[in-house]
C-alpha positions as CSV (number, residue, x, y, z in Angstrom):
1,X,127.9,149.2,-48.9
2,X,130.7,149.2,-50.8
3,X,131.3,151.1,-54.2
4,X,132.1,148.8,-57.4
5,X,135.7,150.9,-57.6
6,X,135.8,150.0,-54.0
7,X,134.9,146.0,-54.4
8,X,137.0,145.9,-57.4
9,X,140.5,147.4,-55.3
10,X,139.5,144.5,-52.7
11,X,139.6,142.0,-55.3
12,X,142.3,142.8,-57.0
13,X,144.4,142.7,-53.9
14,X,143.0,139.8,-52.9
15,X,144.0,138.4,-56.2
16,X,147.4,139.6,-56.6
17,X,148.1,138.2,-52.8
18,X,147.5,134.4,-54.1
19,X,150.2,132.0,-55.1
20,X,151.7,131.7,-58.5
21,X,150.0,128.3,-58.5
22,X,147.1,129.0,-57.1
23,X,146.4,132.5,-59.7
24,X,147.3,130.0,-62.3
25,X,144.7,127.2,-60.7
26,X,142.1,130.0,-60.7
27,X,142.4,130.9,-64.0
28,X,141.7,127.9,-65.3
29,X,139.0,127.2,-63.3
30,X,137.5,130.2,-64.1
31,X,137.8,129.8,-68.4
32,X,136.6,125.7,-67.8
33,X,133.4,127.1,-66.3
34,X,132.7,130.3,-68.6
35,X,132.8,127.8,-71.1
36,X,130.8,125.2,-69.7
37,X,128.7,127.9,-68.8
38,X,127.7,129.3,-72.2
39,X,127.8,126.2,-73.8
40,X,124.7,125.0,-71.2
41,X,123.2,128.5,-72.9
42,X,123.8,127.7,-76.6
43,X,122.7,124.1,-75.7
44,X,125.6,122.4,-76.5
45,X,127.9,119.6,-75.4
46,X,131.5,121.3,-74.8
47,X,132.6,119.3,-71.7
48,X,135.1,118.3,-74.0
49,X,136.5,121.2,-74.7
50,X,136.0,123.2,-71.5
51,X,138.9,121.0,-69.5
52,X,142.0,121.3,-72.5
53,X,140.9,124.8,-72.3
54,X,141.0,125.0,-68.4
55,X,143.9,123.1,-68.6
56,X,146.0,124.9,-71.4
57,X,144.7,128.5,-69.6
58,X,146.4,127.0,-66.5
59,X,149.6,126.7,-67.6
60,X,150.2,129.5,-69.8
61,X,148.9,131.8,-66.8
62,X,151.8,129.8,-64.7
63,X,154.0,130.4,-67.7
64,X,153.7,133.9,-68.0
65,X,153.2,135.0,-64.5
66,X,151.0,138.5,-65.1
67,X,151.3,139.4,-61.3
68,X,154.6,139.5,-61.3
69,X,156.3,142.7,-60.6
70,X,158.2,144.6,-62.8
């Protein structure tokens, strides 16, 4: 079994191995469904808002480009 400092290496490697466009693709993904997320657990409607957000998170991550080496 893997230690958390272990799993969290793997990850990250695994993360900073993908594609500008796909990082960026995740990203957004993952901010669309935290907010869809907790809006099913505040019981409210934010399918609305959850894809500009996904969106909009999408490009500035391609924008910025955090795995970019220094």
């Amino acid at each position: 079994m893997d230690t958390p400092r272990q799993l969290y290496h793997r990850v990250d490697s695994r993360l900073r191995g993908l594609s500008r466009l796909s990082y960026a693709f995740l990203s957004g993904l993952v901010a669309a469904v935290s907010l869809l997320a907790i809006g099913l657990l505040i019981l409210e409607d934010v399918l609305v808002w959850a894809v500009p957000v996904g969106v909009g998170m999408a490009i500035l991550t391609y924008v910025s480009n955090p795995n970019k080496e220094s």
